[in-house]
C-alpha positions in Angstrom: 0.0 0.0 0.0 1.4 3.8 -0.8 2.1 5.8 2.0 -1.0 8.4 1.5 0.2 10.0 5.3 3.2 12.0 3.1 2.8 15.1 1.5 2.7 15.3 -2.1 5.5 16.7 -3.7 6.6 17.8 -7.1 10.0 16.5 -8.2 13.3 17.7 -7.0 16.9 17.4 -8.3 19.8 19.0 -7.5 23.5 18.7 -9.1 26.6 19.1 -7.2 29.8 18.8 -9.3 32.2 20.0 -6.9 31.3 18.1 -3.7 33.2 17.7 -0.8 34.0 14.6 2.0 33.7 17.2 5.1 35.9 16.7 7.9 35.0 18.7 11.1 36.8 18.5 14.3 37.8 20.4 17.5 41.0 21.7 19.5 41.1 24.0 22.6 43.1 26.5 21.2 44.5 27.3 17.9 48.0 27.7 18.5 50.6 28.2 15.2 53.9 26.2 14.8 52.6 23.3 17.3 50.4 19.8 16.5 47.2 20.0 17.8 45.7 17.5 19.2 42.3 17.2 17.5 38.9 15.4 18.6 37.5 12.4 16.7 36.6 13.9 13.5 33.0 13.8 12.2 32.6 13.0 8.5 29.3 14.0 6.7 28.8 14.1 2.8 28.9 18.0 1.5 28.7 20.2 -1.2 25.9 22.7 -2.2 23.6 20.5 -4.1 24.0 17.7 -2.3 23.2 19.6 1.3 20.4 20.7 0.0 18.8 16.9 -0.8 20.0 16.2 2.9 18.2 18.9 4.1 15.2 18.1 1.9 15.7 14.4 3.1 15.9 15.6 7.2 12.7 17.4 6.4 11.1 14.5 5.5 10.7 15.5 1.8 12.5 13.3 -1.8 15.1 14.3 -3.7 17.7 12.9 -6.7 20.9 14.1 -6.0 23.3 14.0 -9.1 26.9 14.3 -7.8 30.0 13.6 -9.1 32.0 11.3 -8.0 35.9 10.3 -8.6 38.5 8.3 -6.4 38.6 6.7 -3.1 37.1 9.5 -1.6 34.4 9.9 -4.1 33.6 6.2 -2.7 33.4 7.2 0.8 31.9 9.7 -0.1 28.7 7.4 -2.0 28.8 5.4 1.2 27.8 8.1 3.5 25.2 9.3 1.3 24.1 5.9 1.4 24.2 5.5 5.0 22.0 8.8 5.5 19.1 7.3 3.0 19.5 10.4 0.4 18.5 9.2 -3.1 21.7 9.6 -5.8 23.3 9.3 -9.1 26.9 9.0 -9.2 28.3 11.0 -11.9 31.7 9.9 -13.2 34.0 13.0 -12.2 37.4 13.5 -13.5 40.1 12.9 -10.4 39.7 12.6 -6.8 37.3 14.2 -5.3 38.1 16.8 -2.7 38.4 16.7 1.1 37.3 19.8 3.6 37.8 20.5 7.0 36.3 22.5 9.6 38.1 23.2 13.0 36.5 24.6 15.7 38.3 26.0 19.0 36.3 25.1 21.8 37.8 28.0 24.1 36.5 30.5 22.2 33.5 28.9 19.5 35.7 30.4 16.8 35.8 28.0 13.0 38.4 27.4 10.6 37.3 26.1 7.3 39.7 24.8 4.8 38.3 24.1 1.4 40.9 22.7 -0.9 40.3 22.5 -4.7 38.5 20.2 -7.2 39.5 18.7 -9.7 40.2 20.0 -13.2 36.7 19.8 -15.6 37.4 19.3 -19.1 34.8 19.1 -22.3 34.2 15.6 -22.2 33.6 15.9 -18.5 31.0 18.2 -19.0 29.5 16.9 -21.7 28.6 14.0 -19.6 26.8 16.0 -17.0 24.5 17.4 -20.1 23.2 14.3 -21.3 22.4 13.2 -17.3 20.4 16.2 -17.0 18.4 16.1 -20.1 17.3 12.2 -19.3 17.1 13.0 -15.4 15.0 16.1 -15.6 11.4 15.8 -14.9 9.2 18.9 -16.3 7.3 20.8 -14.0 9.9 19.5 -10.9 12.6 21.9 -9.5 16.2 22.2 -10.2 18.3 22.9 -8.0 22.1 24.5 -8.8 24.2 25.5 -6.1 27.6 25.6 -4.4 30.8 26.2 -5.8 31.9 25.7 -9.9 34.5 22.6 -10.4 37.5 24.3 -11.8 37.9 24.2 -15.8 34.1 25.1 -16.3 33.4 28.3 -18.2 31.9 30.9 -16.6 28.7 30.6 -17.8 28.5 27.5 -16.8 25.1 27.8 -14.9 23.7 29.0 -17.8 24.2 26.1 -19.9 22.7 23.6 -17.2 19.6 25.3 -17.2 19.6 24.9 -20.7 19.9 21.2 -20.1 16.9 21.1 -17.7 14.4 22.9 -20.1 10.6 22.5 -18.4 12.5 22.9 -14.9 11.7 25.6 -12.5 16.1 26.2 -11.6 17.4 27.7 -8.6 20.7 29.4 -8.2 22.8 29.6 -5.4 26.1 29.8 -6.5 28.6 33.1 -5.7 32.1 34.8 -6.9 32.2 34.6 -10.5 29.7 32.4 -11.2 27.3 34.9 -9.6 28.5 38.2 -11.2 27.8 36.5 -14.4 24.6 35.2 -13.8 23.6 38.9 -12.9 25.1 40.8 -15.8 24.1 38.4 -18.1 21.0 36.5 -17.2 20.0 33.3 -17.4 17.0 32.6 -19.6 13.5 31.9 -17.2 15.9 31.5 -14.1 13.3 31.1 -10.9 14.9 31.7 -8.2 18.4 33.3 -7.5 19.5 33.4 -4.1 22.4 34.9 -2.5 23.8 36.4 1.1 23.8 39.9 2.2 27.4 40.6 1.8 27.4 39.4 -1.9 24.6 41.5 -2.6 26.3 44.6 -1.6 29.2 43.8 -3.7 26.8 43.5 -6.4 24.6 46.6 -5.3 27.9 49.0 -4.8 26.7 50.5 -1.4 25.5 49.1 1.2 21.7 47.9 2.0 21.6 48.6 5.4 17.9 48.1 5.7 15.4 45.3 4.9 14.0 48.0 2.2 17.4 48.5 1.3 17.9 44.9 0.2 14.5 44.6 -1.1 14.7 47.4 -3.3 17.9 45.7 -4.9 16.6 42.0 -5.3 13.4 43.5 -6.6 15.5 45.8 -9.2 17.0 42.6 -10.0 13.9 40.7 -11.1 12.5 43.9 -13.3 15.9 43.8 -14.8 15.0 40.0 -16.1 18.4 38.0 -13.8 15.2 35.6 -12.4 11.5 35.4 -11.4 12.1 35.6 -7.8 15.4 36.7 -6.1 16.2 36.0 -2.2 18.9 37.7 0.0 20.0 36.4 3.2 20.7 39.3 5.8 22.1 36.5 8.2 20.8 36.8 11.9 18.2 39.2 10.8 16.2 37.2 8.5 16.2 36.7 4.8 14.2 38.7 2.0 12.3 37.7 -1.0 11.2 39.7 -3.7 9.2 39.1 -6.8 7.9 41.8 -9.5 5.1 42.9 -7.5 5.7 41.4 -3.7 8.6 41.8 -1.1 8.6 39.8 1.8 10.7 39.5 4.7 10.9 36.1 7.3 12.6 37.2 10.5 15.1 35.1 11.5 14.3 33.2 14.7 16.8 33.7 18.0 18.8 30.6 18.2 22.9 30.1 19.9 24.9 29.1 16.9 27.3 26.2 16.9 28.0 26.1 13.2 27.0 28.2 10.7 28.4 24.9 8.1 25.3 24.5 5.8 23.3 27.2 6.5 22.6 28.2 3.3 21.7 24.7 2.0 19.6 24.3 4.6 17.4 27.3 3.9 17.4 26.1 -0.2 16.2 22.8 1.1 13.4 24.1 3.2 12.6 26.8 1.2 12.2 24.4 -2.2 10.7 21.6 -0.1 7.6 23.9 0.8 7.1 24.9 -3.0 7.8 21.2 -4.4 4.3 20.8 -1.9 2.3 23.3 -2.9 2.8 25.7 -0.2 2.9 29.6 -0.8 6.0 31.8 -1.4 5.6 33.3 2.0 4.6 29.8 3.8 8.0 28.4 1.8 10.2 32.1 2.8 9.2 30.9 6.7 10.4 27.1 6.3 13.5 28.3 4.6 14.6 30.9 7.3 13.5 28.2 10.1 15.4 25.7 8.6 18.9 27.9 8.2 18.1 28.6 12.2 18.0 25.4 12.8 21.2 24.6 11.1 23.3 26.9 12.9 22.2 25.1 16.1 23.6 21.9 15.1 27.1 20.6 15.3 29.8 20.6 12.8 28.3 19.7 9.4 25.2 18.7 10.7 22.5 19.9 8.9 19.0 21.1 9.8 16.4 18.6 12.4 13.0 18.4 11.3 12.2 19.0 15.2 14.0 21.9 15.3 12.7 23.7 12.3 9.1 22.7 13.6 9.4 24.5 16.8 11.2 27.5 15.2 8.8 28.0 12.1 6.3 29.8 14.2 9.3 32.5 15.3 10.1 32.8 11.3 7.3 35.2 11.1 6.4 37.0 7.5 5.7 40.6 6.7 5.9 42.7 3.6 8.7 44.7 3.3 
Protein backbone atom coordinates (compact mmCIF):
# COMPACT_ATOMS: atom_id res chain seq x y z
CA UNK A 1 0.00 0.00 0.00
CA UNK A 2 1.42 3.78 -0.76
CA UNK A 3 2.10 5.79 2.04
CA UNK A 4 -0.97 8.44 1.49
CA UNK A 5 0.16 9.98 5.30
CA UNK A 6 3.17 12.00 3.07
CA UNK A 7 2.82 15.06 1.47
CA UNK A 8 2.66 15.27 -2.08
CA UNK A 9 5.47 16.74 -3.66
CA UNK A 10 6.59 17.81 -7.05
CA UNK A 11 10.00 16.51 -8.18
CA UNK A 12 13.31 17.66 -7.01
CA UNK A 13 16.93 17.40 -8.29
CA UNK A 14 19.81 19.02 -7.51
CA UNK A 15 23.49 18.68 -9.07
CA UNK A 16 26.59 19.13 -7.24
CA UNK A 17 29.80 18.79 -9.27
CA UNK A 18 32.20 20.02 -6.89
CA UNK A 19 31.31 18.06 -3.68
CA UNK A 20 33.23 17.74 -0.76
CA UNK A 21 33.98 14.65 1.96
CA UNK A 22 33.69 17.22 5.08
CA UNK A 23 35.93 16.66 7.89
CA UNK A 24 34.98 18.71 11.06
CA UNK A 25 36.77 18.51 14.31
CA UNK A 26 37.83 20.44 17.47
CA UNK A 27 41.04 21.72 19.54
CA UNK A 28 41.10 23.99 22.61
CA UNK A 29 43.06 26.51 21.15
CA UNK A 30 44.47 27.32 17.93
CA UNK A 31 48.02 27.71 18.49
CA UNK A 32 50.63 28.17 15.18
CA UNK A 33 53.90 26.15 14.85
CA UNK A 34 52.59 23.35 17.34
CA UNK A 35 50.40 19.80 16.49
CA UNK A 36 47.17 20.03 17.80
CA UNK A 37 45.70 17.51 19.22
CA UNK A 38 42.32 17.23 17.48
CA UNK A 39 38.86 15.36 18.60
CA UNK A 40 37.46 12.39 16.71
CA UNK A 41 36.61 13.90 13.48
CA UNK A 42 33.03 13.76 12.21
CA UNK A 43 32.55 12.97 8.51
CA UNK A 44 29.34 14.00 6.66
CA UNK A 45 28.85 14.06 2.82
CA UNK A 46 28.88 18.03 1.53
CA UNK A 47 28.72 20.20 -1.19
CA UNK A 48 25.91 22.71 -2.17
CA UNK A 49 23.65 20.55 -4.10
CA UNK A 50 24.02 17.71 -2.27
CA UNK A 51 23.22 19.57 1.26
CA UNK A 52 20.41 20.65 -0.04
CA UNK A 53 18.84 16.89 -0.78
CA UNK A 54 20.04 16.23 2.93
CA UNK A 55 18.15 18.91 4.06
CA UNK A 56 15.25 18.12 1.93
CA UNK A 57 15.68 14.42 3.09
CA UNK A 58 15.90 15.63 7.24
CA UNK A 59 12.73 17.40 6.43
CA UNK A 60 11.06 14.47 5.48
CA UNK A 61 10.66 15.53 1.77
CA UNK A 62 12.49 13.30 -1.80
CA UNK A 63 15.07 14.26 -3.74
CA UNK A 64 17.72 12.90 -6.75
CA UNK A 65 20.94 14.12 -6.02
CA UNK A 66 23.30 14.03 -9.13
CA UNK A 67 26.93 14.28 -7.78
CA UNK A 68 29.99 13.61 -9.09
CA UNK A 69 31.97 11.25 -8.02
CA UNK A 70 35.93 10.31 -8.57
CA UNK A 71 38.48 8.30 -6.38
CA UNK A 72 38.56 6.73 -3.15
CA UNK A 73 37.07 9.51 -1.60
CA UNK A 74 34.35 9.88 -4.12
CA UNK A 75 33.63 6.21 -2.74
CA UNK A 76 33.38 7.20 0.82
CA UNK A 77 31.87 9.74 -0.11
CA UNK A 78 28.74 7.40 -2.00
CA UNK A 79 28.76 5.40 1.15
CA UNK A 80 27.84 8.10 3.50
CA UNK A 81 25.22 9.34 1.27
CA UNK A 82 24.11 5.94 1.35
CA UNK A 83 24.16 5.54 5.04
CA UNK A 84 22.01 8.75 5.48
CA UNK A 85 19.10 7.28 3.02
CA UNK A 86 19.47 10.39 0.36
CA UNK A 87 18.52 9.16 -3.15
CA UNK A 88 21.72 9.64 -5.76
CA UNK A 89 23.27 9.34 -9.13
CA UNK A 90 26.93 8.96 -9.16
CA UNK A 91 28.33 10.96 -11.90
CA UNK A 92 31.73 9.86 -13.17
CA UNK A 93 33.97 12.96 -12.20
CA UNK A 94 37.44 13.48 -13.46
CA UNK A 95 40.14 12.88 -10.35
CA UNK A 96 39.68 12.64 -6.82
CA UNK A 97 37.31 14.19 -5.25
CA UNK A 98 38.10 16.77 -2.71
CA UNK A 99 38.39 16.72 1.10
CA UNK A 100 37.33 19.79 3.61
CA UNK A 101 37.78 20.48 6.98
CA UNK A 102 36.26 22.48 9.58
CA UNK A 103 38.07 23.19 13.03
CA UNK A 104 36.48 24.59 15.75
CA UNK A 105 38.32 25.96 18.97
CA UNK A 106 36.28 25.08 21.76
CA UNK A 107 37.84 28.01 24.14
CA UNK A 108 36.48 30.53 22.21
CA UNK A 109 33.48 28.92 19.55
CA UNK A 110 35.69 30.38 16.78
CA UNK A 111 35.79 28.05 12.99
CA UNK A 112 38.38 27.36 10.61
CA UNK A 113 37.29 26.11 7.33
CA UNK A 114 39.66 24.77 4.84
CA UNK A 115 38.28 24.13 1.40
CA UNK A 116 40.93 22.68 -0.87
CA UNK A 117 40.26 22.53 -4.71
CA UNK A 118 38.48 20.22 -7.19
CA UNK A 119 39.54 18.70 -9.74
CA UNK A 120 40.16 20.04 -13.18
CA UNK A 121 36.72 19.77 -15.55
CA UNK A 122 37.39 19.26 -19.14
CA UNK A 123 34.82 19.14 -22.27
CA UNK A 124 34.19 15.63 -22.23
CA UNK A 125 33.65 15.88 -18.54
CA UNK A 126 31.00 18.23 -18.96
CA UNK A 127 29.46 16.86 -21.72
CA UNK A 128 28.57 14.04 -19.55
CA UNK A 129 26.79 16.03 -17.04
CA UNK A 130 24.50 17.44 -20.05
CA UNK A 131 23.25 14.29 -21.34
CA UNK A 132 22.36 13.18 -17.32
CA UNK A 133 20.37 16.23 -17.02
CA UNK A 134 18.39 16.07 -20.05
CA UNK A 135 17.30 12.22 -19.31
CA UNK A 136 17.11 13.01 -15.44
CA UNK A 137 15.00 16.06 -15.62
CA UNK A 138 11.41 15.84 -14.86
CA UNK A 139 9.23 18.94 -16.28
CA UNK A 140 7.31 20.81 -14.03
CA UNK A 141 9.86 19.52 -10.90
CA UNK A 142 12.63 21.94 -9.50
CA UNK A 143 16.20 22.23 -10.17
CA UNK A 144 18.30 22.94 -7.99
CA UNK A 145 22.13 24.47 -8.79
CA UNK A 146 24.18 25.47 -6.10
CA UNK A 147 27.55 25.59 -4.45
CA UNK A 148 30.85 26.23 -5.82
CA UNK A 149 31.90 25.65 -9.94
CA UNK A 150 34.51 22.58 -10.39
CA UNK A 151 37.54 24.29 -11.84
CA UNK A 152 37.91 24.18 -15.79
CA UNK A 153 34.07 25.08 -16.33
CA UNK A 154 33.40 28.25 -18.19
CA UNK A 155 31.90 30.86 -16.57
CA UNK A 156 28.69 30.57 -17.81
CA UNK A 157 28.49 27.46 -16.83
CA UNK A 158 25.06 27.83 -14.87
CA UNK A 159 23.72 29.00 -17.82
CA UNK A 160 24.24 26.11 -19.93
CA UNK A 161 22.72 23.64 -17.17
CA UNK A 162 19.63 25.28 -17.18
CA UNK A 163 19.55 24.92 -20.67
CA UNK A 164 19.86 21.17 -20.10
CA UNK A 165 16.94 21.14 -17.69
CA UNK A 166 14.40 22.88 -20.14
CA UNK A 167 10.57 22.47 -18.43
CA UNK A 168 12.52 22.86 -14.94
CA UNK A 169 11.70 25.63 -12.45
CA UNK A 170 16.06 26.17 -11.62
CA UNK A 171 17.39 27.73 -8.56
CA UNK A 172 20.73 29.45 -8.18
CA UNK A 173 22.78 29.61 -5.44
CA UNK A 174 26.14 29.85 -6.53
CA UNK A 175 28.64 33.11 -5.74
CA UNK A 176 32.08 34.81 -6.94
CA UNK A 177 32.20 34.65 -10.47
CA UNK A 178 29.72 32.37 -11.23
CA UNK A 179 27.33 34.90 -9.63
CA UNK A 180 28.49 38.22 -11.17
CA UNK A 181 27.82 36.49 -14.41
CA UNK A 182 24.64 35.24 -13.82
CA UNK A 183 23.58 38.86 -12.86
CA UNK A 184 25.12 40.81 -15.81
CA UNK A 185 24.07 38.37 -18.11
CA UNK A 186 20.97 36.52 -17.16
CA UNK A 187 20.01 33.33 -17.44
CA UNK A 188 17.01 32.65 -19.59
CA UNK A 189 13.47 31.92 -17.23
CA UNK A 190 15.91 31.51 -14.09
CA UNK A 191 13.32 31.06 -10.87
CA UNK A 192 14.92 31.67 -8.17
CA UNK A 193 18.35 33.25 -7.46
CA UNK A 194 19.52 33.36 -4.06
CA UNK A 195 22.35 34.88 -2.51
CA UNK A 196 23.77 36.35 1.10
CA UNK A 197 23.81 39.95 2.19
CA UNK A 198 27.38 40.57 1.77
CA UNK A 199 27.38 39.42 -1.94
CA UNK A 200 24.60 41.49 -2.58
CA UNK A 201 26.30 44.58 -1.57
CA UNK A 202 29.20 43.82 -3.68
CA UNK A 203 26.78 43.46 -6.39
CA UNK A 204 24.64 46.63 -5.33
CA UNK A 205 27.86 49.01 -4.82
CA UNK A 206 26.67 50.49 -1.42
CA UNK A 207 25.49 49.07 1.20
CA UNK A 208 21.74 47.85 1.99
CA UNK A 209 21.61 48.63 5.37
CA UNK A 210 17.88 48.14 5.68
CA UNK A 211 15.39 45.29 4.92
CA UNK A 212 13.98 48.01 2.23
CA UNK A 213 17.36 48.49 1.34
CA UNK A 214 17.89 44.88 0.17
CA UNK A 215 14.50 44.63 -1.09
CA UNK A 216 14.66 47.43 -3.28
CA UNK A 217 17.90 45.65 -4.92
CA UNK A 218 16.61 42.04 -5.33
CA UNK A 219 13.39 43.53 -6.61
CA UNK A 220 15.46 45.77 -9.24
CA UNK A 221 16.97 42.64 -9.97
CA UNK A 222 13.94 40.72 -11.10
CA UNK A 223 12.49 43.86 -13.26
CA UNK A 224 15.85 43.77 -14.79
CA UNK A 225 14.99 39.95 -16.12
CA UNK A 226 18.35 38.04 -13.77
CA UNK A 227 15.24 35.62 -12.37
CA UNK A 228 11.46 35.38 -11.40
CA UNK A 229 12.07 35.64 -7.82
CA UNK A 230 15.36 36.72 -6.06
CA UNK A 231 16.19 36.00 -2.18
CA UNK A 232 18.90 37.65 -0.03
CA UNK A 233 20.05 36.43 3.17
CA UNK A 234 20.68 39.29 5.79
CA UNK A 235 22.09 36.51 8.21
CA UNK A 236 20.81 36.81 11.91
CA UNK A 237 18.23 39.16 10.82
CA UNK A 238 16.23 37.19 8.50
CA UNK A 239 16.16 36.68 4.76
CA UNK A 240 14.17 38.68 2.03
CA UNK A 241 12.31 37.65 -1.00
CA UNK A 242 11.19 39.69 -3.66
CA UNK A 243 9.24 39.07 -6.82
CA UNK A 244 7.89 41.78 -9.47
CA UNK A 245 5.14 42.91 -7.54
CA UNK A 246 5.74 41.38 -3.72
CA UNK A 247 8.59 41.80 -1.15
CA UNK A 248 8.59 39.76 1.83
CA UNK A 249 10.65 39.50 4.65
CA UNK A 250 10.90 36.09 7.31
CA UNK A 251 12.60 37.17 10.55
CA UNK A 252 15.11 35.10 11.49
CA UNK A 253 14.34 33.23 14.66
CA UNK A 254 16.83 33.74 18.00
CA UNK A 255 18.80 30.64 18.22
CA UNK A 256 22.94 30.12 19.90
CA UNK A 257 24.93 29.07 16.93
CA UNK A 258 27.32 26.19 16.86
CA UNK A 259 28.04 26.09 13.18
CA UNK A 260 27.04 28.21 10.65
CA UNK A 261 28.37 24.86 8.12
CA UNK A 262 25.26 24.47 5.82
CA UNK A 263 23.28 27.23 6.52
CA UNK A 264 22.56 28.16 3.30
CA UNK A 265 21.69 24.70 1.99
CA UNK A 266 19.61 24.26 4.61
CA UNK A 267 17.41 27.26 3.92
CA UNK A 268 17.40 26.12 -0.22
CA UNK A 269 16.24 22.76 1.08
CA UNK A 270 13.42 24.08 3.18
CA UNK A 271 12.58 26.77 1.24
CA UNK A 272 12.16 24.43 -2.19
CA UNK A 273 10.73 21.64 -0.07
CA UNK A 274 7.64 23.89 0.82
CA UNK A 275 7.06 24.89 -2.99
CA UNK A 276 7.77 21.23 -4.37
CA UNK A 277 4.27 20.77 -1.87
CA UNK A 278 2.26 23.34 -2.88
CA UNK A 279 2.84 25.67 -0.20
CA UNK A 280 2.89 29.57 -0.76
CA UNK A 281 5.97 31.76 -1.43
CA UNK A 282 5.64 33.33 1.97
CA UNK A 283 4.62 29.79 3.78
CA UNK A 284 8.00 28.41 1.79
CA UNK A 285 10.21 32.06 2.77
CA UNK A 286 9.21 30.92 6.75
CA UNK A 287 10.41 27.08 6.32
CA UNK A 288 13.54 28.28 4.64
CA UNK A 289 14.57 30.92 7.34
CA UNK A 290 13.47 28.17 10.11
CA UNK A 291 15.38 25.68 8.61
CA UNK A 292 18.91 27.86 8.17
CA UNK A 293 18.11 28.55 12.25
CA UNK A 294 18.03 25.36 12.83
CA UNK A 295 21.25 24.56 11.06
CA UNK A 296 23.32 26.88 12.88
CA UNK A 297 22.17 25.12 16.13
CA UNK A 298 23.63 21.90 15.15
CA UNK A 299 27.14 20.63 15.27
CA UNK A 300 29.78 20.59 12.78
CA UNK A 301 28.31 19.67 9.39
CA UNK A 302 25.17 18.70 10.72
CA UNK A 303 22.47 19.94 8.88
CA UNK A 304 18.98 21.11 9.82
CA UNK A 305 16.38 18.58 12.38
CA UNK A 306 12.97 18.43 11.26
CA UNK A 307 12.16 18.98 15.19
CA UNK A 308 13.98 21.88 15.31
CA UNK A 309 12.65 23.67 12.34
CA UNK A 310 9.09 22.68 13.60
CA UNK A 311 9.43 24.48 16.85
CA UNK A 312 11.17 27.50 15.21
CA UNK A 313 8.81 27.95 12.11
CA UNK A 314 6.34 29.83 14.16
CA UNK A 315 9.28 32.53 15.26
CA UNK A 316 10.12 32.82 11.26
CA UNK A 317 7.34 35.20 11.07
CA UNK A 318 6.42 37.00 7.50
CA UNK A 319 5.69 40.58 6.74
CA UNK A 320 5.88 42.65 3.56
CA UNK A 321 8.67 44.72 3.26
Amino acid sequence: MPDTSAPRQAPILTLTLNPALDMASAVPVMVPDEKLRCSDPRLDPGGGGLNVSRAVHALGGESLALVALGGLTGDRLAELIRREGVMFLGITGPGETRQSLTVTESSTGRQYRFMLPGPVWHQEDQDRVFMLLRAAGKPGGFAVISGSQPPGVPIDFPARLAAAMAGMRVVLDTSGAALTQAVDHPIPDLDLLRMDGEEAETLAQRPLDSRADTADFAQSLVRRGVARNVIVARGADGSVLADADNRLFAKAPKVKVKSKVGAGDSFVGGYVLALARGLTKAEALSQGVAAAAAAVMSDATELCRAADVTRLLPEAAVSTV
